[in-house]
Backbone and ligand atoms as CSV (ligand in chain L), in Angstrom:
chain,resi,resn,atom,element,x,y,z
A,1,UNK,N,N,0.844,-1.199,0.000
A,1,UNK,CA,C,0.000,0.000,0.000
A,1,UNK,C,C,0.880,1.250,0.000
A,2,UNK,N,N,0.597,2.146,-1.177
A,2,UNK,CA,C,1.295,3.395,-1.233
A,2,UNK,C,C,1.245,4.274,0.353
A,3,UNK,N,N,1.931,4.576,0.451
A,3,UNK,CA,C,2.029,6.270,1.896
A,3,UNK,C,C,0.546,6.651,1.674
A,4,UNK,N,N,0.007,7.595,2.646
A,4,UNK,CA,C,-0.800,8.433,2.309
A,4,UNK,C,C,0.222,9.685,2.067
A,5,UNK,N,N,-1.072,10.242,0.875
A,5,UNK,CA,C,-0.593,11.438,-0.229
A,5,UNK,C,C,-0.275,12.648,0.867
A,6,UNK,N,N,-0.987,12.588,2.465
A,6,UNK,CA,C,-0.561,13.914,3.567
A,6,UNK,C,C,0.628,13.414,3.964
A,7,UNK,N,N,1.214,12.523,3.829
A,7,UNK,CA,C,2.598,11.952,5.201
A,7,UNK,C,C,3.387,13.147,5.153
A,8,UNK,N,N,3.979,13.319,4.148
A,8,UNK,CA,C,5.007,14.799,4.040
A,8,UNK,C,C,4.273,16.448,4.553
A,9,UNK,N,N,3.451,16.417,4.508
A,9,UNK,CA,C,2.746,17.706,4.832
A,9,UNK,C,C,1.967,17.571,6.119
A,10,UNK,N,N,1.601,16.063,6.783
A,10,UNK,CA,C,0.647,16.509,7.654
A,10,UNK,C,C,1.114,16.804,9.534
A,11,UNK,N,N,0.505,17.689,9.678
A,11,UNK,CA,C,0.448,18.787,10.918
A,11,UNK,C,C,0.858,18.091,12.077
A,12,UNK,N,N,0.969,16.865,12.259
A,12,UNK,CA,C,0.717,16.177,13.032
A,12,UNK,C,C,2.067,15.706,13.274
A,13,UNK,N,N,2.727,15.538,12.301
A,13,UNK,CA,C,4.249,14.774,12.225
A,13,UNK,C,C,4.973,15.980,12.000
A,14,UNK,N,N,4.612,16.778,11.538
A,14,UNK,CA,C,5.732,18.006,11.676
A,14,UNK,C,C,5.797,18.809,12.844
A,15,UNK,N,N,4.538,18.518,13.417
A,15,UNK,CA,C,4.926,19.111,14.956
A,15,UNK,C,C,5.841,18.628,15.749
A,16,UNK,N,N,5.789,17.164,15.604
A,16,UNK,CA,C,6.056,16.312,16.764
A,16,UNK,C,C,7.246,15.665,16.292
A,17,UNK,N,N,7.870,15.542,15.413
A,17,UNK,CA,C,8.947,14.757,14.750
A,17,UNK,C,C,10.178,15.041,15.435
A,18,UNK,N,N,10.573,16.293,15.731
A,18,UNK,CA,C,11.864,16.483,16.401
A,18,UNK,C,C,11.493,16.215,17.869
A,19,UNK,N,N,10.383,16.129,18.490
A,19,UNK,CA,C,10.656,15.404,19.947
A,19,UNK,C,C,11.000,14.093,20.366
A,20,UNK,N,N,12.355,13.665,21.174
A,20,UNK,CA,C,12.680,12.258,20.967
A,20,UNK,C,C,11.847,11.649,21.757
A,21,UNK,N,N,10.772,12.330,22.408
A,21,UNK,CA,C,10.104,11.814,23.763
A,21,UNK,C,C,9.091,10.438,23.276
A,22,UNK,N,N,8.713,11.471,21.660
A,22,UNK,CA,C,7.363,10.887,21.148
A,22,UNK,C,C,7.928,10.322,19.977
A,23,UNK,N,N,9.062,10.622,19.560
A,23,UNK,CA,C,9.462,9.462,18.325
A,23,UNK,C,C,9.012,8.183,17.830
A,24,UNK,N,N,9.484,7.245,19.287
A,24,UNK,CA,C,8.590,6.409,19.213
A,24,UNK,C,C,7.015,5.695,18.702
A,25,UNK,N,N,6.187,6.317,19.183
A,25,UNK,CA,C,4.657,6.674,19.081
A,25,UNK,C,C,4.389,7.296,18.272
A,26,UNK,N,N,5.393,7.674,17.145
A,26,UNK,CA,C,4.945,8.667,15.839
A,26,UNK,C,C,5.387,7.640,14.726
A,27,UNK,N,N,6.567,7.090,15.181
A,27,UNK,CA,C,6.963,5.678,14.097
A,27,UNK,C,C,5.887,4.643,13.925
A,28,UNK,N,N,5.113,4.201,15.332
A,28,UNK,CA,C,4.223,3.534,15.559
A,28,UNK,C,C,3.097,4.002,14.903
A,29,UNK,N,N,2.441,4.858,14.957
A,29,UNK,CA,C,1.294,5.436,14.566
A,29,UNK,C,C,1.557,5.780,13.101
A,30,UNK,N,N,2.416,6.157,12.256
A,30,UNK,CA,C,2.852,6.029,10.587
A,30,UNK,C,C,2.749,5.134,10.261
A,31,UNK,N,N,3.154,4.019,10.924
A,31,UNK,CA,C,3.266,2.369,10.297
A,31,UNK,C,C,1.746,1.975,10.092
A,32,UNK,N,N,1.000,2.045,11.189
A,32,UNK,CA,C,0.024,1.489,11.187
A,32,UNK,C,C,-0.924,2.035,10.703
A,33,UNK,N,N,-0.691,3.639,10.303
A,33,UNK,CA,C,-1.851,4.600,9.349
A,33,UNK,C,C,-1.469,5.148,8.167
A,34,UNK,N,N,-0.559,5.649,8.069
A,34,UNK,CA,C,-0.042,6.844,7.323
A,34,UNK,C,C,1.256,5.721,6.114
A,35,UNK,N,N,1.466,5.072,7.085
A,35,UNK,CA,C,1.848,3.655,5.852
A,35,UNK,C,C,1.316,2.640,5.593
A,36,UNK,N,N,0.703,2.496,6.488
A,36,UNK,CA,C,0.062,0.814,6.600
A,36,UNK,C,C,-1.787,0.946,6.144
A,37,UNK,N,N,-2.783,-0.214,6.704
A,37,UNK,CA,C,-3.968,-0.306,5.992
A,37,UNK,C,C,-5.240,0.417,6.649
A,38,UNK,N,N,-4.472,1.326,7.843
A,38,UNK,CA,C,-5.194,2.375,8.579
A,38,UNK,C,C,-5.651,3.656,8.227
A,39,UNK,N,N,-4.696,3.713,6.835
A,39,UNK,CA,C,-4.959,4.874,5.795
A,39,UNK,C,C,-6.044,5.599,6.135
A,40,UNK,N,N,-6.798,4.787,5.168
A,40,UNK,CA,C,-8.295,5.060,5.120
A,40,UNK,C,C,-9.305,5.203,5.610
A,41,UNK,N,N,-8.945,4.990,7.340
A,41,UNK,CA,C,-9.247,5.563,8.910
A,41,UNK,C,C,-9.084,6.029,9.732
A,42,UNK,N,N,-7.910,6.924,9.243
A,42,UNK,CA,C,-7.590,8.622,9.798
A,42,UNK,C,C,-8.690,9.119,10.138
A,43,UNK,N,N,-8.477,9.292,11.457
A,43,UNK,CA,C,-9.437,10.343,11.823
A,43,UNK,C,C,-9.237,11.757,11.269
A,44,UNK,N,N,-7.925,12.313,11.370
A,44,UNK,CA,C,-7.492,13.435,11.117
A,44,UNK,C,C,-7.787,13.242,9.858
A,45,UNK,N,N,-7.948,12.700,8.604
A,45,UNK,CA,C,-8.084,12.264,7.292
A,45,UNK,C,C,-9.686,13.125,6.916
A,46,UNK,N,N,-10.443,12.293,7.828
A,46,UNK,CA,C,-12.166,12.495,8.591
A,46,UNK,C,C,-12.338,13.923,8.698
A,47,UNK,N,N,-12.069,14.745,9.799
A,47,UNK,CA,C,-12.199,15.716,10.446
A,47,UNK,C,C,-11.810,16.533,8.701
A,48,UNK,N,N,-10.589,16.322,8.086
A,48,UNK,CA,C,-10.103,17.626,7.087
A,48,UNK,C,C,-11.425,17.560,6.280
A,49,UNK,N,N,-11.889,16.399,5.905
A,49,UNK,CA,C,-12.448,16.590,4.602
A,49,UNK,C,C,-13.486,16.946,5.393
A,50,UNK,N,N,-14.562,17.004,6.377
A,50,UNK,CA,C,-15.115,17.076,6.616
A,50,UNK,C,C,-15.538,18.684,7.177
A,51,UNK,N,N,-14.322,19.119,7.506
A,51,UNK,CA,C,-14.247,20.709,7.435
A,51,UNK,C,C,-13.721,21.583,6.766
A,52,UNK,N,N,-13.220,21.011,5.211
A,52,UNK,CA,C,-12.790,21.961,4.305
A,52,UNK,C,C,-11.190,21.797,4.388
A,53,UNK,N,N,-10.482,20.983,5.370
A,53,UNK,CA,C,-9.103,21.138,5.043
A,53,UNK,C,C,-8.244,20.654,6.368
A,54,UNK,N,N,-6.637,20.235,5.806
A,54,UNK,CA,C,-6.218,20.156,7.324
A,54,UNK,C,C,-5.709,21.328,8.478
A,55,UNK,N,N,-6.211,22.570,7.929
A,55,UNK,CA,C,-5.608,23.851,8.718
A,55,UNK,C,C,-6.670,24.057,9.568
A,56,UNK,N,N,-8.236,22.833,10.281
A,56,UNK,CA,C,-9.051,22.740,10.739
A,56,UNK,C,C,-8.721,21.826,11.322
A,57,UNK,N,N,-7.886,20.952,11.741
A,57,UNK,CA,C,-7.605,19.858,12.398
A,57,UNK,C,C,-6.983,19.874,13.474
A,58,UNK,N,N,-6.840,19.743,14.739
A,58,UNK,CA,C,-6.182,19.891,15.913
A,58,UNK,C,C,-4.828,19.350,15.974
A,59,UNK,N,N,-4.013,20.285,15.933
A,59,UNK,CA,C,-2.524,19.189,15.523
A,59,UNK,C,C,-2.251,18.270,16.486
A,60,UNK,N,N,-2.669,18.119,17.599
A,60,UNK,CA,C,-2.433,16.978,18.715
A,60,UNK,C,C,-2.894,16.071,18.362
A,61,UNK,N,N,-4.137,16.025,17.314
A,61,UNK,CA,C,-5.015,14.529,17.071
A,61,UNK,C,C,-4.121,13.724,16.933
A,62,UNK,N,N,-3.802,12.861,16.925
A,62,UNK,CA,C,-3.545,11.354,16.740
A,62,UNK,C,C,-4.386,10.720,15.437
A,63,UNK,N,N,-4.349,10.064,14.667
A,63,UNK,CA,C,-5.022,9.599,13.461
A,63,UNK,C,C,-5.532,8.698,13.982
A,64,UNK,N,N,-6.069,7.925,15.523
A,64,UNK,CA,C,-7.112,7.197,15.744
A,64,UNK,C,C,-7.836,8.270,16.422
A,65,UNK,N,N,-7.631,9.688,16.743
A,65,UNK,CA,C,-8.481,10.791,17.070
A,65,UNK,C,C,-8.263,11.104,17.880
A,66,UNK,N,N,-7.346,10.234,18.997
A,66,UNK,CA,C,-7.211,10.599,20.623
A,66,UNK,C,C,-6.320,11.585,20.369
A,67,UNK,N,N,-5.915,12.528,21.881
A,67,UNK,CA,C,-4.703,13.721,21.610
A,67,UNK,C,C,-3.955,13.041,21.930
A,68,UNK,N,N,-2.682,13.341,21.547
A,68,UNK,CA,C,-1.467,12.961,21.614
A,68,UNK,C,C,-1.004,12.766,23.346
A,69,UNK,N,N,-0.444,11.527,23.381
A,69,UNK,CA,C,-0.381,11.569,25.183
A,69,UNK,C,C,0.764,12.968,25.717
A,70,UNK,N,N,-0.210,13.333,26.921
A,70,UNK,CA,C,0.548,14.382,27.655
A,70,UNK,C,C,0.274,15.673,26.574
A,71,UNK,N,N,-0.881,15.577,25.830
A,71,UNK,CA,C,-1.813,16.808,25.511
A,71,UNK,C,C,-3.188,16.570,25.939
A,72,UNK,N,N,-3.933,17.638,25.760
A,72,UNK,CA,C,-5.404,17.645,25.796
A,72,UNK,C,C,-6.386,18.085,24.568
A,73,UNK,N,N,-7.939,17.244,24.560
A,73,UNK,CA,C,-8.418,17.521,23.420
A,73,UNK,C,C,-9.106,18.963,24.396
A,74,UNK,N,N,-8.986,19.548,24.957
A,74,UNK,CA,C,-9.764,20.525,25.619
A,74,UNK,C,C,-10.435,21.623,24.704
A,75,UNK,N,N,-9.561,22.314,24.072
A,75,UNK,CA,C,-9.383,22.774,23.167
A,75,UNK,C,C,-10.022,22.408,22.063
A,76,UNK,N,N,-10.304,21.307,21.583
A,76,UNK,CA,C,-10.642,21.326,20.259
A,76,UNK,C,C,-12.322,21.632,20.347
A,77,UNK,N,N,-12.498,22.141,18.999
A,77,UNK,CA,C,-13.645,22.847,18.721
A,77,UNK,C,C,-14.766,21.587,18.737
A,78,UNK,N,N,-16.453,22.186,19.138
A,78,UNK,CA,C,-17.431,21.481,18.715
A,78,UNK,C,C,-17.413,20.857,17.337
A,79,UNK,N,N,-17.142,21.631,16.289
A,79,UNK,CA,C,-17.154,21.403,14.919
A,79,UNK,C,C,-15.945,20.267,14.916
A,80,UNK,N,N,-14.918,20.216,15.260
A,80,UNK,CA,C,-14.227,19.022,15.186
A,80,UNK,C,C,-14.529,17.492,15.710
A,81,UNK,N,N,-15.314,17.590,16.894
A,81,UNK,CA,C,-15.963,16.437,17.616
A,81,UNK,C,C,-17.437,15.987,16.695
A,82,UNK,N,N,-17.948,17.095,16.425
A,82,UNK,CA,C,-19.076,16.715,15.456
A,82,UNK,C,C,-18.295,15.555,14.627
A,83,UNK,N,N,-17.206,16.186,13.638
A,83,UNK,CA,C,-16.996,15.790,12.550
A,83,UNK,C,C,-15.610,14.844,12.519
A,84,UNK,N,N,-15.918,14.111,14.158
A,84,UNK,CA,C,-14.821,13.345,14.178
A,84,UNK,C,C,-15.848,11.780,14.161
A,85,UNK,N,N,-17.324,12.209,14.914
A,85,UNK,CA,C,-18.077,11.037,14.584
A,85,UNK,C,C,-18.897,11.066,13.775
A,86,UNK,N,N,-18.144,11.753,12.095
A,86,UNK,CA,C,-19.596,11.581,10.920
A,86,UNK,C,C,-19.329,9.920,10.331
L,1,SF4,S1,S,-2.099,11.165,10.224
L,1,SF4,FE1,FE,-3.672,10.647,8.721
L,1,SF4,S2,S,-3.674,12.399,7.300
L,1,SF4,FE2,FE,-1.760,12.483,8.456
L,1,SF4,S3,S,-0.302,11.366,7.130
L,1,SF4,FE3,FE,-1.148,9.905,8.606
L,1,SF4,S4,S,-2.867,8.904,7.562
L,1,SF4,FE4,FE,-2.359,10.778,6.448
């Protein structure tokens, strides 16, 4: 299965890529979405199209939707929770 077409651009890995804390858990979470057959069940995938784009997406999401450990979804908007369970 090809990458997904966001891996290089998305918000999520460019935040977090230079922390060695979360390295780990970002290798993990690419493999199993962003390379692997989880693709196509990005949440963060969900939420963009669903609000016009990924500059609407909470960069902490996690691509199974949870925030990133040792963040909070506190913050994220109604419109994102709507459109995290369409
Ligand atoms: S987190 Fe989702 S949108 Fe971002 S690269 Fe991975 S699969 Fe694509």
């Amino acid at each position: 299965m090809a990458d997904c077409e966001k891996l290089a651009t998305c918000a999520f890995f460019k935040e977090y890529q230079e922390d060695e804390s979360k390295k780990l858990a970002l290798a993990g979470l690419a493999n199993m979405y962003c390379r692997g057959d989880k693709q196509d069940v990005c949440v963060r995938k969900k939420v963009s199209k669903a609000l016009g784009g990924p500059v609407n997406v909470p960069v902490n999401m996690m691509p199974n939707g949870q925030p990133l450990a040792g963040t909070s979804s506190d913050g994220w908007s109604d419109a994102v929770k709507t459109a995290m369970k369409l």
